[in-house]
C-alpha positions as CSV (number, residue, x, y, z in Angstrom):
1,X,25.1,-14.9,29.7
2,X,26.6,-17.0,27.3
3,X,30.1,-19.3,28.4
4,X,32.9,-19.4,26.5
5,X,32.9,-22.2,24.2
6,X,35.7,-25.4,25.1
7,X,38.8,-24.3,24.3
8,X,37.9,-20.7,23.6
9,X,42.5,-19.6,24.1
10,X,44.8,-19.6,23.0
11,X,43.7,-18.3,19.2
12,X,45.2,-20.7,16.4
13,X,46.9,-18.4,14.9
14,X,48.8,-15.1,15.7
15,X,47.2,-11.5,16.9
16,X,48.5,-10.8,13.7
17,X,46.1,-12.6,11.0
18,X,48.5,-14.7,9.6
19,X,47.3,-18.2,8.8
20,X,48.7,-21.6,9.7
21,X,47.1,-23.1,7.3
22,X,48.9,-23.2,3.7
23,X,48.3,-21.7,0.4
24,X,47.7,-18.3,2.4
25,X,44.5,-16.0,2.3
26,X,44.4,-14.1,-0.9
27,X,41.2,-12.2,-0.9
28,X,42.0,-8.5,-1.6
29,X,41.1,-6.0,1.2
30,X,42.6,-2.6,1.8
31,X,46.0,-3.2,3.0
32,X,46.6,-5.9,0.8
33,X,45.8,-4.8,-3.0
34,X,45.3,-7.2,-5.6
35,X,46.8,-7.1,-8.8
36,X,44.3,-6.5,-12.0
37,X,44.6,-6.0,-15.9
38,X,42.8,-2.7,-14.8
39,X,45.7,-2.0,-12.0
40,X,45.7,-2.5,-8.5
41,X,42.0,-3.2,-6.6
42,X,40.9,-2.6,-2.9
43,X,38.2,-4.2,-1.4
44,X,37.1,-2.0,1.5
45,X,35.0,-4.0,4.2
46,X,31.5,-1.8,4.8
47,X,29.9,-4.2,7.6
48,X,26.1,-4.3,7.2
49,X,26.8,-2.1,4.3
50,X,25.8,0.7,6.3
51,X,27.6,4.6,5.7
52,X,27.4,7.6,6.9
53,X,27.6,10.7,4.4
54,X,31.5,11.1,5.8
55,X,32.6,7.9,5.0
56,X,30.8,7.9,1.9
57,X,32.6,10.7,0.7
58,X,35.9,9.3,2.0
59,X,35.5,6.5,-0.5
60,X,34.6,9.0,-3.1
61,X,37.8,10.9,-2.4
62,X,40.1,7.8,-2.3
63,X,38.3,6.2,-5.9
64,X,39.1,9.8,-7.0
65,X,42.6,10.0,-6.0
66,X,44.0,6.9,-6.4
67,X,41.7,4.8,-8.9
68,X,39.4,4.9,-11.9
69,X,36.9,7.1,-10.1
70,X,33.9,4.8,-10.1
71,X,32.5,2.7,-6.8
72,X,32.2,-1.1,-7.6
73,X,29.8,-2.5,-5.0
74,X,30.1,-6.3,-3.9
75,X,27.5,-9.0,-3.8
76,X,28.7,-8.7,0.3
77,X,27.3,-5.1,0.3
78,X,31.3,-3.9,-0.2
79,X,33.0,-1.7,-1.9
80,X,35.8,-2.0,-4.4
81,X,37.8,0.6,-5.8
82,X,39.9,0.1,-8.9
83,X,42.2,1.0,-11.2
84,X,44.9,1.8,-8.3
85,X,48.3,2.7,-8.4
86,X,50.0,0.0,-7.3
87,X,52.4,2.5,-5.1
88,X,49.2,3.8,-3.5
89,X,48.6,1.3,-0.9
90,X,50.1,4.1,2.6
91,X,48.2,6.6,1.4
92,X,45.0,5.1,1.0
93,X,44.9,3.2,3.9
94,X,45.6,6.6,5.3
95,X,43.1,8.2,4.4
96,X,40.5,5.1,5.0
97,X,41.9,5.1,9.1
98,X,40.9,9.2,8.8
99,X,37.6,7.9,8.0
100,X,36.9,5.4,10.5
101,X,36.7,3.0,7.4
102,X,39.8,0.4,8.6
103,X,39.3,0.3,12.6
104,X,41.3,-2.3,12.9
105,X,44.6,-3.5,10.1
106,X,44.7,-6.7,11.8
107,X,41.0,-7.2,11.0
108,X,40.3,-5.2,8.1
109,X,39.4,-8.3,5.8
110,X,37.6,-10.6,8.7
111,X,34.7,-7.5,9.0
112,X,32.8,-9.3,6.5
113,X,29.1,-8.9,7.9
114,X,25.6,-8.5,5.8
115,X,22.3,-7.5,7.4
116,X,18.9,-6.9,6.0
117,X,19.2,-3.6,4.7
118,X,15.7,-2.7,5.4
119,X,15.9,-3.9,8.8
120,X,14.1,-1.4,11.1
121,X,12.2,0.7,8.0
122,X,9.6,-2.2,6.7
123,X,8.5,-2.9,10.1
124,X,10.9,-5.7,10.6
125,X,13.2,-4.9,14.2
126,X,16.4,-2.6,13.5
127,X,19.6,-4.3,13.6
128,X,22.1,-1.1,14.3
129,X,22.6,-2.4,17.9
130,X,23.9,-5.8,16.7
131,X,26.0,-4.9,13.8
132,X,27.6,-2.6,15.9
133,X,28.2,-5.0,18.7
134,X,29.5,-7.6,16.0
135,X,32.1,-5.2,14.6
136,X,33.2,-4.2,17.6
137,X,33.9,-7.8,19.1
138,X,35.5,-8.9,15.5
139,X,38.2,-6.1,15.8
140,X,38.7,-6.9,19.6
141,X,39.2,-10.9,19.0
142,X,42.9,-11.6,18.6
143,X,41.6,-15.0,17.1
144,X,39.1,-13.7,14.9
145,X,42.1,-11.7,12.9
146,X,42.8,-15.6,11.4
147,X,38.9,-15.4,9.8
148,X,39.4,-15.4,6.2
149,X,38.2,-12.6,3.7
150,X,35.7,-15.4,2.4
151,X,34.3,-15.8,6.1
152,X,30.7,-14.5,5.9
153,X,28.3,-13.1,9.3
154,X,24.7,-12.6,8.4
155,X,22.4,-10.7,10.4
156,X,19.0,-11.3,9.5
157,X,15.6,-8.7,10.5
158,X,13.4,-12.1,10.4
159,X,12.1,-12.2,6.3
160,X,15.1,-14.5,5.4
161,X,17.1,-12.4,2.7
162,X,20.2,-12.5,3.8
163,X,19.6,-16.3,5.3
164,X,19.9,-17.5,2.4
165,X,22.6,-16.5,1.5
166,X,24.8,-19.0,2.9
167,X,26.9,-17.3,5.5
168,X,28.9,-18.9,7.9
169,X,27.6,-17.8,10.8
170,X,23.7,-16.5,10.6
171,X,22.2,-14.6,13.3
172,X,18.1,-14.2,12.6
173,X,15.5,-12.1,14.6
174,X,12.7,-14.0,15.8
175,X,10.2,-11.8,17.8
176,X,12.3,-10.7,21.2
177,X,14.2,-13.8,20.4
178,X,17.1,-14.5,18.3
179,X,18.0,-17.9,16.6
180,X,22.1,-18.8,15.3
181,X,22.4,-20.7,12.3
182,X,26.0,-22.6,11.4
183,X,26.7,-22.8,7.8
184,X,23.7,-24.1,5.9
185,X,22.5,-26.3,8.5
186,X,18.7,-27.1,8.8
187,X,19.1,-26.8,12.8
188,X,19.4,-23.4,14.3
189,X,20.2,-22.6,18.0
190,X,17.4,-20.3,20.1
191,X,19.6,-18.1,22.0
192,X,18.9,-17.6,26.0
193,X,18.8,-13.5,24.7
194,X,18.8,-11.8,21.4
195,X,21.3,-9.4,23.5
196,X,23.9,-11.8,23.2
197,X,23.3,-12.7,19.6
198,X,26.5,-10.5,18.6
199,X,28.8,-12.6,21.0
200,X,27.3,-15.7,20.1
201,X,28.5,-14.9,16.6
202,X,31.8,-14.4,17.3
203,X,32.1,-17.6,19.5
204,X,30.5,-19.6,16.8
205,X,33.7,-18.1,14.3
206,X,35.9,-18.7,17.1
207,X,35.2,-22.3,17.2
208,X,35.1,-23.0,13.5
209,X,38.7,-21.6,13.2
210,X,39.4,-24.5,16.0
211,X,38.1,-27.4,14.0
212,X,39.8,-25.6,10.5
213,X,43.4,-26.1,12.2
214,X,43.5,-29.4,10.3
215,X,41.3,-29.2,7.5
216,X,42.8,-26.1,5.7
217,X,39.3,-24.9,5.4
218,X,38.6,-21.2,4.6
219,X,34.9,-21.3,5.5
220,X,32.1,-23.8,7.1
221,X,30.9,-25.5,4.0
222,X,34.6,-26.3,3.1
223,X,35.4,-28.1,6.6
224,X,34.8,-32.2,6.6
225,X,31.2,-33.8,6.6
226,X,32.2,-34.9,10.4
227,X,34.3,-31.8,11.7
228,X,31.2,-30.0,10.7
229,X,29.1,-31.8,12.6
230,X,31.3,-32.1,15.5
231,X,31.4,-28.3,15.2
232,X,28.0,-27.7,15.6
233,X,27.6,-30.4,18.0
234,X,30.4,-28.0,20.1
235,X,28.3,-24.9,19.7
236,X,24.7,-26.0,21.0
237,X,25.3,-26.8,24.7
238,X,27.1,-22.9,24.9
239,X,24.0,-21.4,22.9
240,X,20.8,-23.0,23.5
241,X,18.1,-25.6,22.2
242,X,18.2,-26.5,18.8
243,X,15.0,-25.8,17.0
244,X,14.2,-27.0,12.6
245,X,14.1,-24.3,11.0
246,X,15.4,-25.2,6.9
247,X,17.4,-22.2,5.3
248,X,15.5,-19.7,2.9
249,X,16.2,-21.2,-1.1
250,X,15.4,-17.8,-2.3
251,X,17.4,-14.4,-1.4
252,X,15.1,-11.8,-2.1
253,X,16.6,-8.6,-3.0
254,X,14.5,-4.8,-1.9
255,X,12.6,-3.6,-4.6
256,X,13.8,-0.6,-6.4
257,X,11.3,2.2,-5.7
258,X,9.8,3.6,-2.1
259,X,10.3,1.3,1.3
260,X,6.9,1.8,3.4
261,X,4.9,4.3,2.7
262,X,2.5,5.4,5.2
263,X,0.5,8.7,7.1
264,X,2.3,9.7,9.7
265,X,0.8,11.8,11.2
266,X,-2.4,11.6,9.2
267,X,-2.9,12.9,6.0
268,X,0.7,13.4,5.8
269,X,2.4,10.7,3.5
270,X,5.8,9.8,4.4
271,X,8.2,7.1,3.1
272,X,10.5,5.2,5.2
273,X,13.0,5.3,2.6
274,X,14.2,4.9,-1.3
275,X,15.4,1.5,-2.8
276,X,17.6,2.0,-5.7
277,X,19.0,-0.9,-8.0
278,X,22.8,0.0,-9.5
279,X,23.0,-1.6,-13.3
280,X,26.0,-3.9,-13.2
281,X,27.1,-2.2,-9.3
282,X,29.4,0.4,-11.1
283,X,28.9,3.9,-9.6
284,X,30.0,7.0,-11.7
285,X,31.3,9.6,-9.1
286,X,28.2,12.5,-10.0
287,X,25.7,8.8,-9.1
288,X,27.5,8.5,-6.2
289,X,27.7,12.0,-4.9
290,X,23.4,12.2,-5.7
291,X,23.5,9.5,-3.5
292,X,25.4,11.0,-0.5
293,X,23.8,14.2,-0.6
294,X,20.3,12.5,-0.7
295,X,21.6,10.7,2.5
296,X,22.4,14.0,3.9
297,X,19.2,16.0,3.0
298,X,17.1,12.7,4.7
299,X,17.7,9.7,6.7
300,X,21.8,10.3,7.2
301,X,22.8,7.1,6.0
302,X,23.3,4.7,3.0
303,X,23.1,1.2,2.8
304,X,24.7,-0.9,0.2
305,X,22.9,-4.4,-0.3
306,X,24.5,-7.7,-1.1
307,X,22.3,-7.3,-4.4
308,X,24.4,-4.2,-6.1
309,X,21.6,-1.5,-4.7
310,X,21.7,0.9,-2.3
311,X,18.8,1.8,0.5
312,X,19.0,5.3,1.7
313,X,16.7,6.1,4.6
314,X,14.2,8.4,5.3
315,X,11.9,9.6,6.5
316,X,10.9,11.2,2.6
317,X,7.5,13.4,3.6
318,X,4.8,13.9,1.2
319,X,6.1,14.3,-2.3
320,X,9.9,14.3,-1.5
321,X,10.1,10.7,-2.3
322,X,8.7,11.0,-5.7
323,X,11.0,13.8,-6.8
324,X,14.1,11.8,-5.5
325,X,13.3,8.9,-7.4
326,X,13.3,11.1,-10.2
327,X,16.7,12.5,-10.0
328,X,17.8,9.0,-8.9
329,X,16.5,7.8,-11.9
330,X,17.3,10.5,-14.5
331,X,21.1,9.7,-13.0
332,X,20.9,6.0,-14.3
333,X,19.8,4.1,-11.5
334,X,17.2,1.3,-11.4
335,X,13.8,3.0,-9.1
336,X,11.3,0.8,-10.4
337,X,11.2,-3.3,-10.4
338,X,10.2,-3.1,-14.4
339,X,13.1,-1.2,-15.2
340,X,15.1,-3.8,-18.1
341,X,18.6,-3.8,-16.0
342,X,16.8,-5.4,-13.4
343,X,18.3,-8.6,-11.6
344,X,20.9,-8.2,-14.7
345,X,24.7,-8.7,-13.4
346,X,28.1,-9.4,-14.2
347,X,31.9,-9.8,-13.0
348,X,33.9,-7.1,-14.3
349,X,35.4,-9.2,-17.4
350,X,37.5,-8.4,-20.2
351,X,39.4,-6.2,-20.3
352,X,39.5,-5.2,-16.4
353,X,40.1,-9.3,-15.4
354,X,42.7,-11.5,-17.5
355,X,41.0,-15.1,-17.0
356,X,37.9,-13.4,-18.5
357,X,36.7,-14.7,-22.2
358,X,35.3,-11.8,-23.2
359,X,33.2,-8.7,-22.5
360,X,30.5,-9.5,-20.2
361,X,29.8,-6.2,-19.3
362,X,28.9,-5.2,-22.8
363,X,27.4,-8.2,-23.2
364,X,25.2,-7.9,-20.8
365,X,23.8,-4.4,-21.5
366,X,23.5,-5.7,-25.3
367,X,21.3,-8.5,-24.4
368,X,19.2,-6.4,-22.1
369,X,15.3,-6.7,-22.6
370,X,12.2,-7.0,-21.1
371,X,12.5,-7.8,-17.1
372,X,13.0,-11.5,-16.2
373,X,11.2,-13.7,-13.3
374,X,15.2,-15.0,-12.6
375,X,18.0,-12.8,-12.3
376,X,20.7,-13.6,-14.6
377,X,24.5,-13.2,-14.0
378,X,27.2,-13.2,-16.9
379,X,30.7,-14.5,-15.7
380,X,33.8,-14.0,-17.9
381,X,35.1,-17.6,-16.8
382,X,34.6,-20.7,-15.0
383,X,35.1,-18.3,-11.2
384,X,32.1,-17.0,-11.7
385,X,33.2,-14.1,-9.5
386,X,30.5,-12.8,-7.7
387,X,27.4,-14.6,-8.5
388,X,24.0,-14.6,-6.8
389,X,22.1,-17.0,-4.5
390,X,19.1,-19.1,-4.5
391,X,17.6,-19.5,-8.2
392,X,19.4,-17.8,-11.0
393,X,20.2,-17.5,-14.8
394,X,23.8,-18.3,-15.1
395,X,25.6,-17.2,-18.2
396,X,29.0,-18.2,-18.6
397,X,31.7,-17.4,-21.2
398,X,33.4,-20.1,-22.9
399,X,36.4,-20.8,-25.7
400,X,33.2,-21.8,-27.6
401,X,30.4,-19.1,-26.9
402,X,28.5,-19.4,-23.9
403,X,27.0,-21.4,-21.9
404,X,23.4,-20.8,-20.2
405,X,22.1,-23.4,-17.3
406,X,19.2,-22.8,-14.4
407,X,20.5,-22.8,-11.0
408,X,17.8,-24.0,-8.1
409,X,20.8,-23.5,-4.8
410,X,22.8,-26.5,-5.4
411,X,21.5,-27.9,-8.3
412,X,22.4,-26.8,-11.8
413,X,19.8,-27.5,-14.6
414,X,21.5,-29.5,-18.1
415,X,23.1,-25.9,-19.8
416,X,22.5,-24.9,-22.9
417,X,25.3,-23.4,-25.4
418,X,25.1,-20.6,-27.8
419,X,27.7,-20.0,-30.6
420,X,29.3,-16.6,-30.9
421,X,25.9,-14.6,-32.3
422,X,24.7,-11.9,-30.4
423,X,20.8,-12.3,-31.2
424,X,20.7,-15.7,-30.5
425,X,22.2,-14.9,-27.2
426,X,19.8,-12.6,-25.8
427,X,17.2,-14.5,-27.1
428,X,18.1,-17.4,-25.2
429,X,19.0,-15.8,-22.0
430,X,15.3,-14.0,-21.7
431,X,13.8,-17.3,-22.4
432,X,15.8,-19.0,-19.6
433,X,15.0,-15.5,-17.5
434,X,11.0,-16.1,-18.2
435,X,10.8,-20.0,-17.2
């Protein structure tokens, strides 16, 4: 059993959420709307990204009622609705709290958690029984109601996708074992039990809101070079022996198309599950409600990726798999790794966000051509809200054009800029897409 951490009480902050430290946490949840040039948006926390067809109509309902109608899915494997009314915000948190969508109002934004969203279907371990547990302790931590809505848990099946991501707090399967990761530090913890990988999470966020009291710091990479360290100095002797093991460079999103196909039993062919890609992570409500009723017919369950896609599980038996590509496909969604929208994304720009430049959206889908090695992401200003991990094309708008540059993690290749000409544009952003 793992012990509490030094100084595990009293929390830093309130039951409450409200920060000590100044400036306040703006991130948008669900209780807390922010403002937009497209009205009000909600950013409803979905940890692991996993829904049940229930909830999944909820959100439906709620885009439906109270917004623009579509489903904008998060690079956190999130939802946002927009478009809101900005007198909207009792009645949709109403109806989220019917849902089982907002547990917890004290919590709502700190229930920021990823997971490998084939966990359990590709032969890697399942991860239900620690996202669960995660959640659970999250909403029953008076201190973890301070974590900000930038604050990130990972929960990784062992392949390193969501590892690289940079979360805060990294939990990663290892055979029967389980290893925690602090920020992007090269030295991971081997836990004395993967069962008490959830609360080792939470202790790990519990003691980097102690050493943030000081350093106003909304997540781990933000704190000091030596509050860091002493941070993770804090948490090994209450984990477990440190072990190299360098962060993944690379996030590797699911492939769109079928997730592990195999006889079971013999000559039967069955398919774990569908991988679908969502072009620029806007949902129309007839994609969405395909969606949920292909969850239904199946596996009983979506799950939304920190890549814009959306895994529904099986099982799919013999050619069931193949006919709901089809119809996912003949609905607009990416089902095949050469389709030209893949790895393409954007913020939502002009006219939806009033510190973007221009269109990006449209320009996006105008520059669209054959698929890249790199995905590419178009920002509408300097925010770059949104972007990918790892290696990436990054296009950026600018008073002057835009500007294109290679991103390797933390290093940014010398950017090229293009004048305001379309062709010349997509031209360049497939060649930087092919290198």
């Amino acid at each position: 059993m793992l012990a509490a951490m030094p100084d595990s009480a009293p929390s830093p902050v309130s039951a409450g959420g409200a920060s000590a430290r100044a400036g306040g946490d703006a991130c948008p949840g669900t209780l807390r709307l922010h403002p937009a040039d497209d009205g009000a948006l909600a950013r409803v926390r979905i940890p692991g990204g996993v829904l049940d067809p229930g909830r999944a109509d909820a959100l439906l309902a709620a885009a439906e009622r109270f917004g623009d109608g579509e489903l904008h899915l998060t690079s956190r494997g999130n939802v946002q609705l927009r478009g809101l009314g900005t007198g909207c915000g009792g009645e949709l948190a109403a109806l989220l709290t019917d849902a089982g969508l907002l547990p917890s109002a004290a919590h709502e934004r700190a229930r920021n958690i990823v997971a490998s969203p084939l966990a359990g279907l590709d032969g890697s371990p399942s991860l239900g029984a620690w996202l669960g547990e995660l959640d659970r302790l999250v909403c029953a931590s008076p201190s973890a109601a301070a974590l900000s809505g930038r604050f990130l848990f990972a929960l990784d099946a062992g392949g390193g996708d969501v590892d690289a991501l940079g979360a805060d707090v990294t939990v990663v399967a290892e055979g029967p074992d389980a290893l925690l990761r602090i920020g992007a530090e090269d030295e991971v913890f081997r836990l004395p039990s993967s069962d008490e990988a959830p609360r080792a999470a939470l202790l790990a966020a519990e003691a980097f809101l102690r050493a943030a009291r000081d350093s106003g710091a909304w997540r781990v990479k933000d704190l000091p070079d030596d509050v860091r360290t002493e941070l993770v100095r804090t948490i090994g002797p209450a984990t477990g022996p440190a072990v190299h093991r360098p962060r993944p460079r690379k996030a590797a999103a699911p492939a769109p198309g079928p997730v592990g196909t195999k006889a079971i039993p013999a000559p039967v062919c069955t398919t774990a599950a569908l991988s679908v890609d969502v072009p620029l992570g806007r949902l129309a409500p007839a994609q969405w409600r395909l969606l949920t009723e292909t969850a239904k017919r199946y596996g009983g369950e979506l799950r939304l990726t920190p890549w814009r896609g959306i895994v529904v599980p099986g099982p799919f038996p013999g050619q069931e798999a193949a006919d709901a590509l089809r119809a996912l496909s003949a609905a607009g969604l990416i089902t095949a790794p050469d389709s030209p929208w893949t790895g393409v994304g954007a913020c939502i720009g002009h006219p939806g966000c009033a510190k973007s430049l221009s269109d990006v959206r449209a320009e996006a889908g105008a520059a669209v051509g054959p698929p890249g090695r790199l995905p590419v992401y178009w920002s509408g200003c300097e925010r770059r809200c949104g972007h990918p991990h790892g290696e990436w094309i990054d296009v950026v708008a600018t008073p002057d054009g835009h500007r294109i540059s290679h991103v390797r993690g933390e290093r940014r290749d010398a950017p090229t800029t293009v004048r305001n000409d379309p062709a010349r544009l997509a031209a360049a952003v497939a060649e930087a897409r092919a290198l």
